[in-house]
DRENTORFI-618157 format. One line per 3 residues: number of its first residue (from 1); for each residue x, y, z of C-alpha. Coordinates in steps of 0.5 Angstrom, whole numbers. Example, Ala and Ser with C-alpha at 12.3 -4.5 7.8 and 13.67 -1.06 7.14 Angstrom:
<atoms>
1	25,-9,16; 27,-2,14 $
</atoms>
This chain:
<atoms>
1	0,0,0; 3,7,-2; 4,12,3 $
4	3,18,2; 5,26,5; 0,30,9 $
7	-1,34,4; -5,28,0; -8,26,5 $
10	-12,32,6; -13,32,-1; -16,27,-1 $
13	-21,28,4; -22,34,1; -25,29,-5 $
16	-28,25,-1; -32,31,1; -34,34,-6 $
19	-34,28,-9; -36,23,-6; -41,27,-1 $
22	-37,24,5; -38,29,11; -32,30,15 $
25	-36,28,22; -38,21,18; -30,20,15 $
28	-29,22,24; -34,16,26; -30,11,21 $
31	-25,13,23; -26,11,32; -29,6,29 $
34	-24,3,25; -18,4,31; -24,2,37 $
37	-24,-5,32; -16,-6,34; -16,-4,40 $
40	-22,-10,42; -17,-14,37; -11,-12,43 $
43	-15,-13,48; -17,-21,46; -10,-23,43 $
46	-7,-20,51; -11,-23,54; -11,-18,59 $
49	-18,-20,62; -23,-14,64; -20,-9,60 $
52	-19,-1,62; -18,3,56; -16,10,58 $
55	-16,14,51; -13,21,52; -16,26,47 $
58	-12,33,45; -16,39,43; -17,37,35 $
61	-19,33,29; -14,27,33; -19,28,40 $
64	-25,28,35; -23,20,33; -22,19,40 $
67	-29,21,42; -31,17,36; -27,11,38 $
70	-30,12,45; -36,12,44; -36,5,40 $
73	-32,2,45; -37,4,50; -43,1,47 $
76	-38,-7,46; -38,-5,54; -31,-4,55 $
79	-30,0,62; -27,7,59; -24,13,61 $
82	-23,20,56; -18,24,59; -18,32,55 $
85	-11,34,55; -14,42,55; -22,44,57 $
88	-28,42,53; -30,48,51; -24,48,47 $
91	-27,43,43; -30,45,35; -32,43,29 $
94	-33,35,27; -29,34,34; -35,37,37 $
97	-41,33,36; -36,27,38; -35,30,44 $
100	-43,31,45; -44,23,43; -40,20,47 $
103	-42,24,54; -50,22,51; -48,16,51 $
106	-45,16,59; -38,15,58; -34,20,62 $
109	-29,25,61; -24,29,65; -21,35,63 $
112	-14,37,65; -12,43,62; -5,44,65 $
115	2,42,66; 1,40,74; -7,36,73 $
118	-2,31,69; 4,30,73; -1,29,78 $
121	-5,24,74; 1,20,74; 1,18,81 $
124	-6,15,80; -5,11,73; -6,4,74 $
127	-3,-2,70; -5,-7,65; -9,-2,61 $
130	-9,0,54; -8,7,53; -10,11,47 $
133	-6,17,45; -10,22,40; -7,28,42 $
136	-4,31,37; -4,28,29; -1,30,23 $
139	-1,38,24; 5,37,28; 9,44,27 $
142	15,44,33; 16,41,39; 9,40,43 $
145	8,44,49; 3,46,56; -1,40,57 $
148	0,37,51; 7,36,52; 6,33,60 $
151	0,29,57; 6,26,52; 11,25,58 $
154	4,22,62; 3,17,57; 11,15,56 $
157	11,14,64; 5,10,65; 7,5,58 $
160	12,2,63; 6,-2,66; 2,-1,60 $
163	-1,-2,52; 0,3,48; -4,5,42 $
166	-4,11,38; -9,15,33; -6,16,26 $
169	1,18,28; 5,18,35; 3,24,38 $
172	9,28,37; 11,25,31; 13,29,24 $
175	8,25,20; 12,27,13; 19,27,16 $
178	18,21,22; 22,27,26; 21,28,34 $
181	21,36,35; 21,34,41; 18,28,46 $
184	14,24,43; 9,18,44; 13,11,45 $
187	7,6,42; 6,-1,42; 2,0,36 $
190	0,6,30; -7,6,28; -6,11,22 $
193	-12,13,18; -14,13,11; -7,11,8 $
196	0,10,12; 3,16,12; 11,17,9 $
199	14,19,15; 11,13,19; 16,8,14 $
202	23,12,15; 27,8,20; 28,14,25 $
205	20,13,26; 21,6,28; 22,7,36 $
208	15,11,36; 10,7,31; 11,0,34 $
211	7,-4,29; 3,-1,25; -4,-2,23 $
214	-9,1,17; -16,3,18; -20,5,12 $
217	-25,10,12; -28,9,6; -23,14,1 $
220	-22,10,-6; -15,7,-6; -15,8,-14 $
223	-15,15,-13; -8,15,-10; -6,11,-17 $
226	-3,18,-20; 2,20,-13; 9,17,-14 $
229	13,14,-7; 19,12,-4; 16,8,0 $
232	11,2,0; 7,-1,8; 6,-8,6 $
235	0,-9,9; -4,-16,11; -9,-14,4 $
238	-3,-14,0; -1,-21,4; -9,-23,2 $
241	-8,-22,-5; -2,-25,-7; -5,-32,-3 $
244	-9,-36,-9; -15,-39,-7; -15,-46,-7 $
247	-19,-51,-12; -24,-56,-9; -20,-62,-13 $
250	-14,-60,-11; -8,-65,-8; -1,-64,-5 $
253	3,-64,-12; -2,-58,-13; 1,-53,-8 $
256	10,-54,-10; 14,-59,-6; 20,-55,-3 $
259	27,-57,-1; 31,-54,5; 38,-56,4 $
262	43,-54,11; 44,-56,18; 51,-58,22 $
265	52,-62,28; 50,-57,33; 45,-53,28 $
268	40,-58,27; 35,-54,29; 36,-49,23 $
271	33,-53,17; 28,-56,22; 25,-48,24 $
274	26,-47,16; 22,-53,14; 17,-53,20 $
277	16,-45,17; 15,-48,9; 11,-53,11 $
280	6,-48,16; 4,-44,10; 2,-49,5 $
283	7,-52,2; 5,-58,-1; 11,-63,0 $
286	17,-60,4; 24,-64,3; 30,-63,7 $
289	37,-65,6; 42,-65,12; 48,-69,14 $
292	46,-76,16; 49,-75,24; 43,-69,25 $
295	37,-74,21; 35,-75,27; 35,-69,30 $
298	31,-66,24; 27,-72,22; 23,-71,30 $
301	20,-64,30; 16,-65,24; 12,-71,22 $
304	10,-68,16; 17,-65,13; 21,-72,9 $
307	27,-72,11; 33,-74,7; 40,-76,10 $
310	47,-75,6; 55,-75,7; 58,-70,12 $
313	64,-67,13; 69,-68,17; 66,-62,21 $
316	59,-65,21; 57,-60,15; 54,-62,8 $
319	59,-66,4; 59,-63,-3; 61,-70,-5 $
322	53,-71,-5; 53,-65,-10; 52,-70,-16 $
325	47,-74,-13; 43,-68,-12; 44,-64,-18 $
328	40,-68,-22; 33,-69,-17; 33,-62,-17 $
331	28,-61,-23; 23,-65,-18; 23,-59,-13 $
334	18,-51,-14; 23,-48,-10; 29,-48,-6 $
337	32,-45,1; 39,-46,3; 43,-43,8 $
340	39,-45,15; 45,-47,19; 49,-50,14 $
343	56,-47,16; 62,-44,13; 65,-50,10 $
346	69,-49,4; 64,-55,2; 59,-51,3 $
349	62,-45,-1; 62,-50,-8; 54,-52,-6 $
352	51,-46,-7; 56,-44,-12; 53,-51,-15 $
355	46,-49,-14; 47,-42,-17; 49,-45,-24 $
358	45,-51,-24; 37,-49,-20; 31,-46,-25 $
361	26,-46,-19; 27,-40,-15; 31,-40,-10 $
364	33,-37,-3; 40,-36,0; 40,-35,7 $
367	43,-35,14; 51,-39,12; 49,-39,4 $
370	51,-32,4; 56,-31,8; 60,-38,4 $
373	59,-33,-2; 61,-26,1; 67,-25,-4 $
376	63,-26,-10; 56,-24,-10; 56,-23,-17 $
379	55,-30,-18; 47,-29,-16; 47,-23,-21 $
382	50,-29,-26; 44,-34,-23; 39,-37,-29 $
385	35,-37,-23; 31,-32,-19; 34,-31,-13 $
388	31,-28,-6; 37,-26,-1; 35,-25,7 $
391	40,-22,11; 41,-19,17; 46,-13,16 $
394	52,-16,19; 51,-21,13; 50,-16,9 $
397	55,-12,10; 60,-17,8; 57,-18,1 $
400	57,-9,1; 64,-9,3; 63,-5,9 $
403	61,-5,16; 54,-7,20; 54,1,23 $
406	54,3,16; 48,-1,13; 43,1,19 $
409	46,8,18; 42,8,12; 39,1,11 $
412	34,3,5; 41,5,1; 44,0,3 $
415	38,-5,1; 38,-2,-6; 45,-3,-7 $
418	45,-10,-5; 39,-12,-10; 43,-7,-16 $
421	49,-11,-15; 45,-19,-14; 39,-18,-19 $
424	36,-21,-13; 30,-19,-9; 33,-16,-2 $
427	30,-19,4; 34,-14,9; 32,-17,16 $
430	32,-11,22; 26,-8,26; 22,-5,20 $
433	25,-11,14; 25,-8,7; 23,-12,1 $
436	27,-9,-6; 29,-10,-12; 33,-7,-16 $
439	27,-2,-20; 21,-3,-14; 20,2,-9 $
442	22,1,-1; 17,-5,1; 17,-4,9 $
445	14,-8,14; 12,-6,20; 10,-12,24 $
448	14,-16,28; 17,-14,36; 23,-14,39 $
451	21,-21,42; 24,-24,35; 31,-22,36 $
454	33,-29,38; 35,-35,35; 32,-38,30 $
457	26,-34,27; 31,-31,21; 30,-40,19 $
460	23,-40,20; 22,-34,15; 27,-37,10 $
463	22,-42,10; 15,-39,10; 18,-36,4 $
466	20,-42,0; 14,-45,2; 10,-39,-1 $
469	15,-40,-8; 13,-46,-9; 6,-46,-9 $
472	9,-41,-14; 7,-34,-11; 13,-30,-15 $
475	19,-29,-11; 18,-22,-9; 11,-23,-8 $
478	13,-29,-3; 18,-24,0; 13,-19,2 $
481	8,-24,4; 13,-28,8; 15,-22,12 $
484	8,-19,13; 6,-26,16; 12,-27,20 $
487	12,-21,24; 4,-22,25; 5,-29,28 $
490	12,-25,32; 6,-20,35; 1,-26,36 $
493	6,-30,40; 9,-24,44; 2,-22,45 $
496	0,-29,49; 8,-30,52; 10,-23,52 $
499	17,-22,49; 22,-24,53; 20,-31,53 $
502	18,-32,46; 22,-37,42; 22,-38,34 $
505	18,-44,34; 12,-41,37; 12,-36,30 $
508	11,-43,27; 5,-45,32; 1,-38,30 $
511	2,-38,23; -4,-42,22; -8,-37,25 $
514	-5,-31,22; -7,-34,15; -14,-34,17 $
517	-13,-27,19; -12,-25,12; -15,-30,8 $
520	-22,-32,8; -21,-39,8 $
</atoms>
């Protein structure tokens, strides 16, 4: 989905208005809507039981959302309070006739118009609540201040105990720039409205939006169509489209059978999450290949994945002396991975190189695949087949030359010059995964958490994405899908065991539930 500036936005609330005859008190109300209906979506994957939701409202069109959203959640028979950074009779317009809806409705409001009536409400916020920030929207303009500023420092205080929410940008936040003039609301999770904005995308966004979700308030996606952009959100409606529906005669042959070639003694688990991963998102048939001494290891975490045992190095790696064998089965597979756990051995060095001359499926190079090539990355450039790349930026950073420090100084630069150098489809792994090629804008995601950060969960998305090519999803399809998917099923599993105790195989566990999400069967 495009992001777009808000200068376009509100050009294209403007259509909406004249054109489409869609008022702004009705564009508000889908708007509180849309955020209430994620916000009872958090709630139940929190599980945090008999929810308080505490909604801080500001003096404009972002408080109008949030008397909306009040008032839906009001009626689902939330417990709720509206706290107003200011006085009621502040409140105009559109806002205005929200804030008279929700007090009809019996939701109640305090207002607290100063610095010092925030600082006191500190001492009385309570934990585990969710708390919704609408202080301040799009028109930021400088650093906040007065009780805006201490309801920003209120929120960012109580979030230690709490889940945040914030309406259409994180308050504080330049929407274009994804600058913070000042202090800035810190979310668990951005509900923007409309469309993404472009500063929400920009890496200096990052440790304020969280995850970010997108509602729509019925403004025609097509007439976005004419604004050129840098970067793109993915978001589950893309994922849901690059998903076939699936025939009522259909058999297993009918959706690819993937090979996962990895593994080494004391690394067993990284072609196992990878095939686990395949296997969890539809992929037909799913085969791996590993040295004999981790068969077994890999052969007991899935019964439905074949596994394949072959000739190992003096190391325990895969012998590249079963290369011969191999190479002539490998017309028998839609798509392969390579790379899980596979070390540094210089036969794994001829394998991919191997694989790089001889592969016609796509095929994805992952984890010790790129590492055994880092010299020569023109090799994948030179590959007959479709290749997609996902590294971390210590991986990246060997295949540019250069520094992990210089690849997170601007990763997006760094992502586009690994695809012009490779031909491949860059997977660039990090809080905020771009998916690129060479002539595509920046493919963002913003879902997943800092929970993933632990082993195995880079193996899990090699293997989702392997498994979508090869129900024959395009390579840069499956890449934006696979990473759309992974970070939800992180999000799920963080939500229900919280982010420290997460495990990379709890991802796998929730990929069935994040497909139902976004596929309507």
């Amino acid at each position: 989905m495009k992001a777009i500036t808000t200068s376009q936005m509100r050009e294209l609330e403007k259509i909406a208005s004249e054109e489409f005859q869609i008022q702004g008190v009705e564009l508000m109300r889908r708007a509180g809507r849309g955020v209430a209906s994620v916000v009872a979506y958090l709630a139940d994957k929190a599980q945090v039981g008999d929810t308080f939701i505490q909604l801080i409202a500001g003096r404009g069109n972002n408080g109008g959302d949030v008397f909306a959203a009040a008032t839906f959640l009001h009626e689902e028979k939330f417990e709720i309070e509206v706290l107003l950074a200011g006085s009621a009779s502040e409140i105009k317009g559109d806002a205005l006739r929200h804030l008279s809806k929700m007090r009809a409705a019996g939701v109640p409001l305090v207002e607290l118009p100063t610095k010092e009536s925030w600082e006191n409400a500190v001492h009385d916020a309570g934990s585990g609540e969710i708390i919704v920030d609408g202080i301040l929207g799009t028109g930021v303009n400088g650093p906040p201040r007065g009780p805006v500023a201490a309801a920003i420092h209120y929120i960012n205080t109580v979030s230690a105990d709490n889940l945040v929410v914030s309406i259409d940008v994180p308050s504080g936040l330049n929407a274009d720039t994804g600058e913070a003039p000042g202090e800035a609301v810190q979310a668990d999770i951005t509900v923007t409205i409309g469309m993404p904005k472009t500063g929400l995308l920009t890496p200096k966004a990052l440790p304020y939006v969280g995850s970010l979700e997108v509602v729509s308030i019925g403004i025609p996606v097509e007439l976005t169509s004419h604004y050129a952009t840098p970067r793109e959100l993915i978001t589950g409606w893309d994922a849901r489209l690059c998903l076939p529906r699936r025939n009522r005669d259909a058999h297993k042959g009918a959706f690819g059978h993937a090979l996962i070639i990895g593994g080494a003694v004391g690394m067993a688990g990284a072609p196992a999450l990878a095939a686990r991963g395949a296997i969890r998102v539809g992929a037909g048939l799913v085969s791996v290949l590993v040295p004999r001494p981790i068969y077994p290891v890999v052969a007991g975490t899935s019964l439905e994945v074949m596994t394949h045992p072959d000739q190992e190095t003096e190391s325990g790696s895969l012998a590249y002396s079963a290369w011969e064998y191999w190479r002539n089965r490998l017309t028998g597979y839609d798509a392969i991975v390579a790379g899980p756990g596979m070390s540094l051995h210089a036969d794994s060095t001829l394998w991919i190189r191997s694989l790089l001359q001889e592969a016609r499926c796509p095929l994805l190079l992952d984890a010790d695949a790129l590492s055994a090539i880092a010299d020569t990355p023109e090799l994948i450039a030179k590959s007959p087949c479709p290749v997609v790349i996902t590294p971390h930026p210590g991986e990246l950073a060997r295949l540019l030359r250069c520094t992990a420090g210089e690849i997170q100084t601007d990763r997006e630069a760094a992502a586009r010059q690994a695809a012009r150098l490779t031909s491949a489809t860059v997977v660039l792994k990090g809080a905020g995964t771009i998916v690129t090629t060479a002539d595509s804008p920046m493919h963002v995601n913003l879902t997943g958490n800092p929970g993933m950060a632990t082993g195995g969960t880079g193996d899990v998305l090699a293997g989702i994405i392997g498994g979508l090519m090869a129900q024959g999803i395009p390579p840069f399809d499956a890449a934006r899908t696979g990473v759309f998917l992974h970070g939800r099923a992180g999000d799920c599993a963080m939500w229900k065991k919280s982010q420290a105790g997460l495990l990379a195989g709890d991802l796998v566990e929730e990929l069935p539930s994040v497909l139902r999400e976004v596929s309507t069967r």
